[in-house]
BASEMI-5350 format. One record per residue: residue in three letters; z, y, x of N, C-alpha, C in turn. Coordinates in steps of 0.05 Angstrom, whole numbers, plus 32768, in hexadecimal, padded with zeros to 4 digits. Example, Ala and Ser with C-alpha at 12.3 -4.5 7.8 and 13.67 -1.06 7.14 Angstrom:
# BASEMI-5350
ALA809C7F8E8108809C7FA680F6809C7FBE8108 SER808E7FD38101808F7FEB8111809D80018102 
# end
This chain:
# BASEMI-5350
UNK808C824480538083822F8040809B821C803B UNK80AA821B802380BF820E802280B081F28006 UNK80AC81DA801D80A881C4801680B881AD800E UNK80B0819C7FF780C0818B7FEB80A981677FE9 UNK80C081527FEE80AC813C7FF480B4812B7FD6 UNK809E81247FC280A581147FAD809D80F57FB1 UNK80AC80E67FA680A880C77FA680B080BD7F96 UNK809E80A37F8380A3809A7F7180C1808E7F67 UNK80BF80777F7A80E0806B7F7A80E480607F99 UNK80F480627FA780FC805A7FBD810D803F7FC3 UNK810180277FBC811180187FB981047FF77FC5 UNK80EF7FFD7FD080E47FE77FE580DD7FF27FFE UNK80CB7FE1800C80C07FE0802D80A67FE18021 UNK808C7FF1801680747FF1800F806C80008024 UNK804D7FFC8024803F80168034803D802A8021 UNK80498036800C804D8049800080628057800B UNK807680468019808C805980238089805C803E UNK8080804A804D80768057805E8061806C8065 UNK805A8071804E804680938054805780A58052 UNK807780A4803B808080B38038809980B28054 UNK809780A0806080A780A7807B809480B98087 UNK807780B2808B806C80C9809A806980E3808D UNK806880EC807480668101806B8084810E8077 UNK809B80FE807880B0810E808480B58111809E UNK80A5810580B5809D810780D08089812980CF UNK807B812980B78069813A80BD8079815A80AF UNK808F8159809E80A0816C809180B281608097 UNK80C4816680B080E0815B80B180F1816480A1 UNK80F78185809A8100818B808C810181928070 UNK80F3817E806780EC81858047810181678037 UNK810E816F8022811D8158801481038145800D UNK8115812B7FFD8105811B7FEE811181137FDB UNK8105811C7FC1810A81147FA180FC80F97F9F UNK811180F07F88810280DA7F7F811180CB7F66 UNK810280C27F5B812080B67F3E8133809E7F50 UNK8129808D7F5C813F807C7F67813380787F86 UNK814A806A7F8F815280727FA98164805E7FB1 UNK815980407FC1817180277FC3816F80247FE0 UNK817E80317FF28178802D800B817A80188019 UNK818A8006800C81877FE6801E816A7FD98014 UNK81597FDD7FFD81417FD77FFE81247FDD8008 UNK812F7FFB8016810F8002802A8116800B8047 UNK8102802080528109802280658128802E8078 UNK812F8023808C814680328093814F804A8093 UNK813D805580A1812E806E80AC813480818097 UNK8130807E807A813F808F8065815980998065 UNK816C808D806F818180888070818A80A18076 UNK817F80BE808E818280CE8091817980E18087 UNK816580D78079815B80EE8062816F80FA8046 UNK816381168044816E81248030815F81188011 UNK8167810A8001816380FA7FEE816981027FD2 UNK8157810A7FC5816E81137FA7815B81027F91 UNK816D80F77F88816580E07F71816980EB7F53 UNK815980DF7F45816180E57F29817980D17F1A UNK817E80D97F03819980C87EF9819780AE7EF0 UNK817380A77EF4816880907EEA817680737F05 UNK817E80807F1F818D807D7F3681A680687F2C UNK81AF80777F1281CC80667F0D81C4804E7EF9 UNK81AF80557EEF81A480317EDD818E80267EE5 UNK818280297EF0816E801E7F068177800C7F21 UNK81897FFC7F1E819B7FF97F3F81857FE07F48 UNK81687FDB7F36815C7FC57F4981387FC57F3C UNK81307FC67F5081127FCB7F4D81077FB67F30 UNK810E7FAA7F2281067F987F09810F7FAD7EFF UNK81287FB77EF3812F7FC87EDC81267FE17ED8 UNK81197FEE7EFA810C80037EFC80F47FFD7EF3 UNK80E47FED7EF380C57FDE7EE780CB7FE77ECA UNK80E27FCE7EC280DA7FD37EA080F37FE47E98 UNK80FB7FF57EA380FF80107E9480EA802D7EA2 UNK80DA80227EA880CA80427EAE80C680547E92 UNK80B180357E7C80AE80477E6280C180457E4F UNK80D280597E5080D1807B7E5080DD807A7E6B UNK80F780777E7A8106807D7E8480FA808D7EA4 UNK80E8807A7EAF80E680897EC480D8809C7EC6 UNK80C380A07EB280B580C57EAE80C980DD7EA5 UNK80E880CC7E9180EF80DF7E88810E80ED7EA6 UNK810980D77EB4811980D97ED0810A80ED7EE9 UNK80ED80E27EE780E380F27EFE80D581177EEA UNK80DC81167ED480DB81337ECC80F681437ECE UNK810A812F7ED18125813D7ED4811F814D7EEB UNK811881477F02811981477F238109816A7F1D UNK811981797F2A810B819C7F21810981A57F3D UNK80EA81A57F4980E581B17F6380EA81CD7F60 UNK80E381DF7F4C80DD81F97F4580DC820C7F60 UNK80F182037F7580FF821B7F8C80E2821A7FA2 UNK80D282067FA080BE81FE7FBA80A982077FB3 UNK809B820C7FC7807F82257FC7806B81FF7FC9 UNK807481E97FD7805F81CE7FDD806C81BD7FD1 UNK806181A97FC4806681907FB88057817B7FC4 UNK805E816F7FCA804981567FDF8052813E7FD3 UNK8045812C7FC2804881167FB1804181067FBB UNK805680E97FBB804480D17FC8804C80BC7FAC UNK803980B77FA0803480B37F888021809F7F7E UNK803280907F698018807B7F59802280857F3F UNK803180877F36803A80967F1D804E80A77F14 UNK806D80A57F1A807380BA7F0A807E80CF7F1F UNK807780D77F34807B80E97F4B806881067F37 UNK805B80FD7F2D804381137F24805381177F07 UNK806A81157EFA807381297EE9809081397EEF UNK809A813E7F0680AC81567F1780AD816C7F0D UNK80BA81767F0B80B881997EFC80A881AB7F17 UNK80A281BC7F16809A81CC7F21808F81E77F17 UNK808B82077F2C808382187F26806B82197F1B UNK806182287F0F804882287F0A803482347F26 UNK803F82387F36803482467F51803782357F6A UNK804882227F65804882137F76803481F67F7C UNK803481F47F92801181F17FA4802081D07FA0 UNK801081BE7F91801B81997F888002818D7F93 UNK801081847FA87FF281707FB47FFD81487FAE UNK7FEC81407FA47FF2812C7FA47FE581197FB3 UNK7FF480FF7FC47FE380E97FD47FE880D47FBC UNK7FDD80C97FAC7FD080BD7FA37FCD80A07FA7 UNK7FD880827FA37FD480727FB07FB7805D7F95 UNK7FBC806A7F7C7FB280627F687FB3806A7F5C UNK7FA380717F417FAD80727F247FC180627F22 UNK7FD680687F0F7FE480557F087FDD803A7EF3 UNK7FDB802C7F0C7FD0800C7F027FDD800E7EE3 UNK7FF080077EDD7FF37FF57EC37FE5800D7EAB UNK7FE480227EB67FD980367E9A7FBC802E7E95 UNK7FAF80327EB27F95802C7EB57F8680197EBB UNK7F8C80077EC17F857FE77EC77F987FD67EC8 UNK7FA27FCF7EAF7FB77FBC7EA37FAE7FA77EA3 UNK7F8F7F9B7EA57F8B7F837EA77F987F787EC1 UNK7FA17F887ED77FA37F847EEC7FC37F747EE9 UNK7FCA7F777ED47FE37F6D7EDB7FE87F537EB6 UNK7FF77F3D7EC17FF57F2A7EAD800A7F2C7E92 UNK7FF87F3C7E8280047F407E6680017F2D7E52 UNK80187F397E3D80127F1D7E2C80027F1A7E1D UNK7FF37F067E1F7FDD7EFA7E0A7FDB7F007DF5 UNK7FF97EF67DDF7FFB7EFC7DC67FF17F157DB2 UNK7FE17F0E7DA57FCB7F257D917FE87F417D94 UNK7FF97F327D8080067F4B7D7580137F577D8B UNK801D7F4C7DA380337F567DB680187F6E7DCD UNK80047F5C7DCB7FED7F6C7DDE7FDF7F847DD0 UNK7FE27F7B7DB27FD77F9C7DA57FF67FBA7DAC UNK800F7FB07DA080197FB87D9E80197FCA7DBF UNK801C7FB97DD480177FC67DF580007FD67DFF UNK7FE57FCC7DEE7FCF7FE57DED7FD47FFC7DEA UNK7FEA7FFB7DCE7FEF80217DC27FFF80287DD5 UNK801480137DEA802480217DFA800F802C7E0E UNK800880197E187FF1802C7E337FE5803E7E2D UNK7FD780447E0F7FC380567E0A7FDB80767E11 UNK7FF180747E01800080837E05800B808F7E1E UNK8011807C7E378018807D7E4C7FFC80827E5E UNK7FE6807F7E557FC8808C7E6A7FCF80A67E64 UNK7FCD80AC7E457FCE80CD7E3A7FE680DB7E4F UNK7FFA80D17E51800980E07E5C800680DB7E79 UNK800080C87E847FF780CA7EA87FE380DF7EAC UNK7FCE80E17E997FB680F67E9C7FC1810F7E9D UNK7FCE81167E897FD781307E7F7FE281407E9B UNK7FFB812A7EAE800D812F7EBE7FF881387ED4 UNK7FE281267ED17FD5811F7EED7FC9813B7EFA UNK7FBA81457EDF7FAE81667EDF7FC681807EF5 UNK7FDA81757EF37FEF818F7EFD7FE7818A7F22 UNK7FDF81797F307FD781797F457FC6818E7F50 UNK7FC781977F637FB681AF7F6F7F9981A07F77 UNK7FA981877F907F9881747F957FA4815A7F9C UNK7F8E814A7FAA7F8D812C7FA37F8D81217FC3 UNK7F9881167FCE7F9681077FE37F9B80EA7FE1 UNK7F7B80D87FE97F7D80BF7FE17F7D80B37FFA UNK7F8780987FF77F83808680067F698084801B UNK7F56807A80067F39806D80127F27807A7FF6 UNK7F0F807D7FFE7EF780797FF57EFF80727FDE UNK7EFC80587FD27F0080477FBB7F1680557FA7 UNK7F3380637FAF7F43806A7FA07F3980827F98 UNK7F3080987FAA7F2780B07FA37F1680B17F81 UNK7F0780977F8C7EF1809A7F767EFE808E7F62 UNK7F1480847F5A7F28807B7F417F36808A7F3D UNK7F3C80AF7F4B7F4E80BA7F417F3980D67F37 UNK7F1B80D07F397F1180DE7F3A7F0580DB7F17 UNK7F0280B97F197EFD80B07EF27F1480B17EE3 UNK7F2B80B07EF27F4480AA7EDB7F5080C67ED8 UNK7F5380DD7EEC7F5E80F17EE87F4B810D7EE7 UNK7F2C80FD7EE87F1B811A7EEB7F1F81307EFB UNK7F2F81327F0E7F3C81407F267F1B81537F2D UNK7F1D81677F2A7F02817D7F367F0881877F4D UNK7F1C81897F617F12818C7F787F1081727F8C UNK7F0C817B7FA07F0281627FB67F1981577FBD UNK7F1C813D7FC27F2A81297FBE7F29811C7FD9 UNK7F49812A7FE77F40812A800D7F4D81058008 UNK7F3A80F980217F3980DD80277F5680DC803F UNK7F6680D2803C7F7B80D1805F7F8580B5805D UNK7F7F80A680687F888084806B7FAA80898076 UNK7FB5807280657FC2806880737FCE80698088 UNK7FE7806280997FE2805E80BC7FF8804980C3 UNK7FFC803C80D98015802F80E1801C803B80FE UNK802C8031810D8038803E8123802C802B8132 UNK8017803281448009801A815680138012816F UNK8025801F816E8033801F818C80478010818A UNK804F8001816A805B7FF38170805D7FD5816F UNK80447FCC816B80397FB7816F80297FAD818B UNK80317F9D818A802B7F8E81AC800F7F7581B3 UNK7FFF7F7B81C77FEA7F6781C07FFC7F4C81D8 UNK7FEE7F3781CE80007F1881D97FF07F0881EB UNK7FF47F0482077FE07EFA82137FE87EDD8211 UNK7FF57ED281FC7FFA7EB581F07FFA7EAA81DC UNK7FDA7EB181D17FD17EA981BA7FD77E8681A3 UNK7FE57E9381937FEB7E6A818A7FD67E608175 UNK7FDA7E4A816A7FC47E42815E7FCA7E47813F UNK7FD27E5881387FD57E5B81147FC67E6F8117 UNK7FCA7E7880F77FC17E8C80E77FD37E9A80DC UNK7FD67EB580D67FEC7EBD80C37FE27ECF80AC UNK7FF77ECA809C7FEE7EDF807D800A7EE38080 UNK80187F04807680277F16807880207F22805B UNK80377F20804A802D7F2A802E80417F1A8016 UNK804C7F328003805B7F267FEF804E7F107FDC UNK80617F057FD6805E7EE77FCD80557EEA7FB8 UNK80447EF47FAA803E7F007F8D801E7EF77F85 UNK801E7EF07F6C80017EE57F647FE97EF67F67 UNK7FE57F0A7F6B7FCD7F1A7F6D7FCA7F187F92 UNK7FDC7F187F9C7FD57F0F7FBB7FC37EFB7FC3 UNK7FC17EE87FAC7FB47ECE7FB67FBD7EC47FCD UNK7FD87EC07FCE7FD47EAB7FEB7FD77E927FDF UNK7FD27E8D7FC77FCF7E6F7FBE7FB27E5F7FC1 UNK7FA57E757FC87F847E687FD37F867E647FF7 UNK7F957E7980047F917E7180207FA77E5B8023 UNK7FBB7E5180177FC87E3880157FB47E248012 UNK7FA97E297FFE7F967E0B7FF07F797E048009 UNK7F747E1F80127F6A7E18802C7F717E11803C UNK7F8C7E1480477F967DFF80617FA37DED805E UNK7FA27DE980377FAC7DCE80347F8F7DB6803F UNK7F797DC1803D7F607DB5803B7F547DB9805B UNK7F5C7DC3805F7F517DCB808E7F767DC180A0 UNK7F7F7DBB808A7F9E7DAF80A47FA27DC780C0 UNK7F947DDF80B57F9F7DE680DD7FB07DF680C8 UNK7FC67E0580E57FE37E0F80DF7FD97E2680D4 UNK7FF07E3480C47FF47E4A80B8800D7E5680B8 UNK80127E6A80B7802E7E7C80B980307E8D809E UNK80417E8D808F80477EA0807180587EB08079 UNK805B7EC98083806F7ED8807F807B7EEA8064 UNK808D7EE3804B808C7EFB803C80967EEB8029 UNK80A27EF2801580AF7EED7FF780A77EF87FE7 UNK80AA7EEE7FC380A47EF27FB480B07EE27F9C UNK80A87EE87F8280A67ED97F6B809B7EBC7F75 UNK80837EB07F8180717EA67F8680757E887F95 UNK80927E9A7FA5809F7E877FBE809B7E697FB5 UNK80AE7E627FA880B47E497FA3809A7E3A7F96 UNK80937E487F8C806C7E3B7F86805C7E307F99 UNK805B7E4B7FAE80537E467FC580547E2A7FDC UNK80707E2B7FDA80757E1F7FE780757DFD7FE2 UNK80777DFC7FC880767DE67FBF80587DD57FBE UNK80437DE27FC380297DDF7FBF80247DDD7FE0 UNK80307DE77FEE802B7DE4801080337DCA801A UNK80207DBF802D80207DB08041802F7DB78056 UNK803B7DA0806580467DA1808380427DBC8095 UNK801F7DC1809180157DC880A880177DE880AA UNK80247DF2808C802C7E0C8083804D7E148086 UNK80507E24809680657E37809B806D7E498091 UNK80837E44807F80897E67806680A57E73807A UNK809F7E8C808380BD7EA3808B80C17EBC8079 UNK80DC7EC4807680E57EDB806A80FD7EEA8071 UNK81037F01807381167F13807B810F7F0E809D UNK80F87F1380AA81027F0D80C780FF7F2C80D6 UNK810A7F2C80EC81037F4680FA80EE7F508102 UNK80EA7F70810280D27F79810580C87F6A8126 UNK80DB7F63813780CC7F5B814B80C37F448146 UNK80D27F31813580BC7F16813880AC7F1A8125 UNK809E7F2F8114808D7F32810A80797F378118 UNK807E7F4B812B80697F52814180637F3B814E UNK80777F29815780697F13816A80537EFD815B UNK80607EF5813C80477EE8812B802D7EFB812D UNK802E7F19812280187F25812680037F148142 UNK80137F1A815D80097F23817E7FF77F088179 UNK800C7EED817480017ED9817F7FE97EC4816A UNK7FE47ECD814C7FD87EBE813F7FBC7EBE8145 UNK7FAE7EAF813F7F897EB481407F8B7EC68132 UNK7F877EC481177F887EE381097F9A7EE180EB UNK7F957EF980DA7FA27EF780C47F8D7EF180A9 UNK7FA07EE9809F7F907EE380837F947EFB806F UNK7F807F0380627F8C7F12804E7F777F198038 UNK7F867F0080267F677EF880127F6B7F0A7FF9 UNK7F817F1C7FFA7F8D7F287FDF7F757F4C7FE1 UNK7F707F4C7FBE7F637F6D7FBC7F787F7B7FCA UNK7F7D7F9C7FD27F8D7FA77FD27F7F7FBD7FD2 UNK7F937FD37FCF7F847FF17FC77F807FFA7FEB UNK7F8F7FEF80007F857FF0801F7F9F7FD98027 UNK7FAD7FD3802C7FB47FB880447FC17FC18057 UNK7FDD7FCD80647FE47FD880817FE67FBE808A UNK7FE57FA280867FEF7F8480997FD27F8B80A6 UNK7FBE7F88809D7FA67F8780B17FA57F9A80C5 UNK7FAC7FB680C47FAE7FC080DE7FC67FB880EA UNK7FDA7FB480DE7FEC7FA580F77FE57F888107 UNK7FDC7F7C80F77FC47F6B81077FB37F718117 UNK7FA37F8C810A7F977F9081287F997FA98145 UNK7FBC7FB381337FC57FC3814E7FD17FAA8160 UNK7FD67F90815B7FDE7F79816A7FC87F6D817C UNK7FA77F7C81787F987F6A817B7F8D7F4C8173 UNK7F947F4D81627F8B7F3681527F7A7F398139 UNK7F627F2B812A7F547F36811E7F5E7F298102 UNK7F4F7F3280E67F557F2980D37F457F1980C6 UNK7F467F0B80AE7F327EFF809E7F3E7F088081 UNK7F267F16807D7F2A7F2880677F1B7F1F8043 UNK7F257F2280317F177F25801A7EFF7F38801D UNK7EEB7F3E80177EDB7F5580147EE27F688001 UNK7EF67F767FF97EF87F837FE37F087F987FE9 UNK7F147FAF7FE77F2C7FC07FE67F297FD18002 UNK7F497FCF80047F4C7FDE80147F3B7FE18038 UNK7F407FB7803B7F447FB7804C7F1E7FB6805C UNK7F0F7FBD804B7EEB7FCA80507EF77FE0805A UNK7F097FF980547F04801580637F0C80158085 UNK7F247FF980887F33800080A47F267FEB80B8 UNK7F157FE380AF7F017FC780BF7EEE7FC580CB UNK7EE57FAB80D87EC37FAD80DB7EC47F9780DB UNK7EA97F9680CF7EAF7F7480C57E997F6180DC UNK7E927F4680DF7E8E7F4A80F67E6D7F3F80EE UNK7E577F4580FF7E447F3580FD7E337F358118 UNK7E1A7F2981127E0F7F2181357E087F448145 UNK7E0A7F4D812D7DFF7F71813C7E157F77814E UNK7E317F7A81437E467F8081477E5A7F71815D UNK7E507F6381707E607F50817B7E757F59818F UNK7E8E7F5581827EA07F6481987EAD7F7F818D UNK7E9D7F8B81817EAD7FA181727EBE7F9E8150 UNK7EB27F8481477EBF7F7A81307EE07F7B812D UNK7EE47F7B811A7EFE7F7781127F0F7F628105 UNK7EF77F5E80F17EFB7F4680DC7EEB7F3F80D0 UNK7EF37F2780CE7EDE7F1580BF7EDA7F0E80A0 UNK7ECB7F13808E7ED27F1880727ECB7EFD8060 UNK7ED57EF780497EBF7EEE80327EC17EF18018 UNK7EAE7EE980087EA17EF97FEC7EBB7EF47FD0 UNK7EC17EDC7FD77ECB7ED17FBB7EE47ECD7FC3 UNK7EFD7ED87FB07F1F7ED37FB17F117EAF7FAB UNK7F0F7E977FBB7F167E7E7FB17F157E757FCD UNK7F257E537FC97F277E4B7FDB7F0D7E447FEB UNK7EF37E427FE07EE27E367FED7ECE7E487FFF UNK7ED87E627FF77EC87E7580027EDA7E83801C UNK7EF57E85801B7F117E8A802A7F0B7E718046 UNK7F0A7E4E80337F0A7E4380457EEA7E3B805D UNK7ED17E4980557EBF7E4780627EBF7E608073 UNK7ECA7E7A80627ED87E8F80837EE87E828098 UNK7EF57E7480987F0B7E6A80A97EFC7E5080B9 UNK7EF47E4D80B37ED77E3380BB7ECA7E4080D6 UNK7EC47E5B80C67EAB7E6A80D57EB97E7B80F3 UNK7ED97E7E80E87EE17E8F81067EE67E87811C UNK7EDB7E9A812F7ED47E92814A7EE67EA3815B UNK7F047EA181637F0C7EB5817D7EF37EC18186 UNK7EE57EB381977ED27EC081A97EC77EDC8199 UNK7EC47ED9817E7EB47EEC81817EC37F10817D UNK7EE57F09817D7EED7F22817C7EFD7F2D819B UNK7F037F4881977F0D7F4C81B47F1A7F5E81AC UNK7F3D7F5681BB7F4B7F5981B17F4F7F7781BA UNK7F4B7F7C81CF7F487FA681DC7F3A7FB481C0 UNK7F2A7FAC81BA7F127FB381A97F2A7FBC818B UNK7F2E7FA581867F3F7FA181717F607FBB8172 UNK7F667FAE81837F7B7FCB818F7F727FE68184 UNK7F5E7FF181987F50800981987F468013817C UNK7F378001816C7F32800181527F53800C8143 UNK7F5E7FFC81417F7E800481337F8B80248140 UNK7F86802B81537F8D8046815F7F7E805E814F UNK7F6B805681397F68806C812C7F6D806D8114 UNK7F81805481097F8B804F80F37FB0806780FC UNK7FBA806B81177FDD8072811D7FDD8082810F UNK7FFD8086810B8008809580F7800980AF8104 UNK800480BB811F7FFA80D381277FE680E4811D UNK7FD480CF81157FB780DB810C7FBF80E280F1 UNK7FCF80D180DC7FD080D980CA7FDD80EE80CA UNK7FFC80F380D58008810680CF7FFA812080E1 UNK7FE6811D80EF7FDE813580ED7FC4814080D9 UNK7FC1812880CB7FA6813880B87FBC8140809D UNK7FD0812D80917FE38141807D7FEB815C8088 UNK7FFB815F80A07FFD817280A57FED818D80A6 UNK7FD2818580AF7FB9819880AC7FB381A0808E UNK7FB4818980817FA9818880697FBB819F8051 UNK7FD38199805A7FEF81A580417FF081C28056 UNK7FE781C580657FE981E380727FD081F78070 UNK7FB881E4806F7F9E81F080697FA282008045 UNK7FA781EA802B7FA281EC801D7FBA82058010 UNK7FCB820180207FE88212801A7FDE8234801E UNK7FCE823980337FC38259803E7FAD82538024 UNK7F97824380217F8C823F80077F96824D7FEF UNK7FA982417FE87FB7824A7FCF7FC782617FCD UNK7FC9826E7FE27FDC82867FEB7FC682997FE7 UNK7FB082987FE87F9582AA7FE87F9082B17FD3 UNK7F8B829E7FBB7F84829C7FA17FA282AC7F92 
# end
């Protein structure tokens, strides 16, 4: 079985690339395509990988110009990229990983982290108002769904995230076979629980407006206890400017003093949707629990806590992205009622062992599959 690993663009630290570090833990020897490829902006660990970029590589030198030159440039970059020689294609994908050349015989599994948001839920992102400039961007999306759909069909199959994504790749791409579920994972072993608990809170998360950390600000502008911000963004200087004393902003720090904010906070905040969240299980491979939005990702890797459940909880949730509903969760949490073993043990079935052995099962099962037919 001579396997090949596809990726959209390689050019941050996402939990998108970290699946595709584990997809290459789980196929050491398979390359990785991709239109661009900036190794001082993601993980290290690439660095020894076999990497072949498209030529979009030489005008793309920074994740903005790769944004707004995708339409046309990065579909017409990631169709350059010609698997043809590989019997497996294993896609880790939100959009243009899924137009690659390939055989017509060759077995294209895609992992899936979304439809591609701006084709399919562009409200999600802040366009312009203006009648004529927003009609004129309609005909572009309509154009750009037609061709995400079209691409999407060449998949054999679909590997989603969670629950929730499956069933959005199931309305947006009509995908007819079964649509395997495999979460996420982080390396749990390498987070540490802290028998010196301090008195903050932390949120871990780019600085960016759909995160909402401008409501868990406005909450501890209004409850005065401490807070910790780890993370940058557009957002920063907003942020910060709207914070009180009693709020702490860090960025660029080491993965170990990340771990030690993890070990030692009450818990984390994390009031933002997401399609699933890896900060909350690193929160709770630290033993520490979270306070969650109710929405997204972070319902599949949780338990939320109530009087049934005492002790086996995870996190604590509430209904409404606003401050008043954020700040009467934070009101309501009680140490006592989580435990932190509990919490541990819970995150041990999120490791990246488990995952890379259900891809591995999964791209080997379906491969004798397709060898049959």
């Amino acid at each position: 079985m001579k396997i090949a690993l596809v990726h959209d663009g390689l050019f941050t630290r996402g939990g998108a690339e970290r699946v595709l570090l584990n997809f290459q833990k789980a196929f050491p020897e398979a390359p990785i395509f991709t239109t661009v490829y900036h190794k001082n902006n993601t993980y290290p660990e690439f660095k020894d990988s076999k990497i072949i970029t498209s030529w979009l590589q030489f005008i793309a030198v920074n994740e903005l110009l790769y944004k707004l030159l995708f339409f046309p440039l990065g579909i017409l970059a990631a169709k350059s990229l010609d698997l043809r020689e590989y019997d497996v294609v294993l896609c880790s994908t939100t959009h243009c990983g899924k137009y690659i050349k390939t055989k017509e015989s060759t077995l294209v599994i895609n992992y899936c982290y979304t439809p591609f948001r701006l084709a399919w839920n562009p409200s999600s992102y802040n366009l312009s108002k203006n009648i004529l400039v927003k009609t004129f961007l309609n005909q572009i999306l309509k154009i750009l769904r037609s061709i995400d759909y079209k691409y999407a069909q060449r998949a054999n199959y679909y590997i989603a995230m969670t629950e929730e994504t499956s069933l959005r790749i199931k309305s947006c791409y009509e995908h007819k076979n079964h649509i395997e579920v495999i979460n996420p994972s982080i390396d749990t072993k390498q987070f540490v629980k802290s028998k010196n608990l301090k008195n903050y809170f932390l949120v871990v998360s780019r600085l960016e407006e759909y995160k909402k950390v401008n409501i868990v600000i406005e909450a501890f502008n209004e409850l005065n206890l401490p807070l910790v911000i780890i993370g940058s963004g557009t957002q920063e200087k907003q942020l910060k400017k709207i914070s009180k004393s009693n709020i702490k902003f860090y960025k660029n720090i080491s993965d170990n003093e990340l771990k030690k904010f993890y070990s030692e906070a009450r818990a984390l905040i994390f009031p933002q949707y997401e399609d699933y969240g890896l900060t909350v299980l690193e929160s709770y491979a630290s033993g520490r629990p979270a306070i969650c939005f109710d929405g997204g990702g972070s319902k599949y890797t949780g338990i939320p806590f109530n009087k049934k459940n005492m002790h086996k909880a995870t996190m604590l949730t509430f209904k409404t992205q606003d401050c008043i509903d954020l700040k009467d969760a934070i009101t309501r949490f009680d140490d006592n009622n989580f435990n932190s073993n509990n919490i541990i043990n819970h995150a041990k079935g999120f490791d990246d062992s488990v995952f890379i052995k259900k891809i591995i099962n999964f791209v080997n099962n379906k491969y004798l599959e397709h060898n049959v037919r």
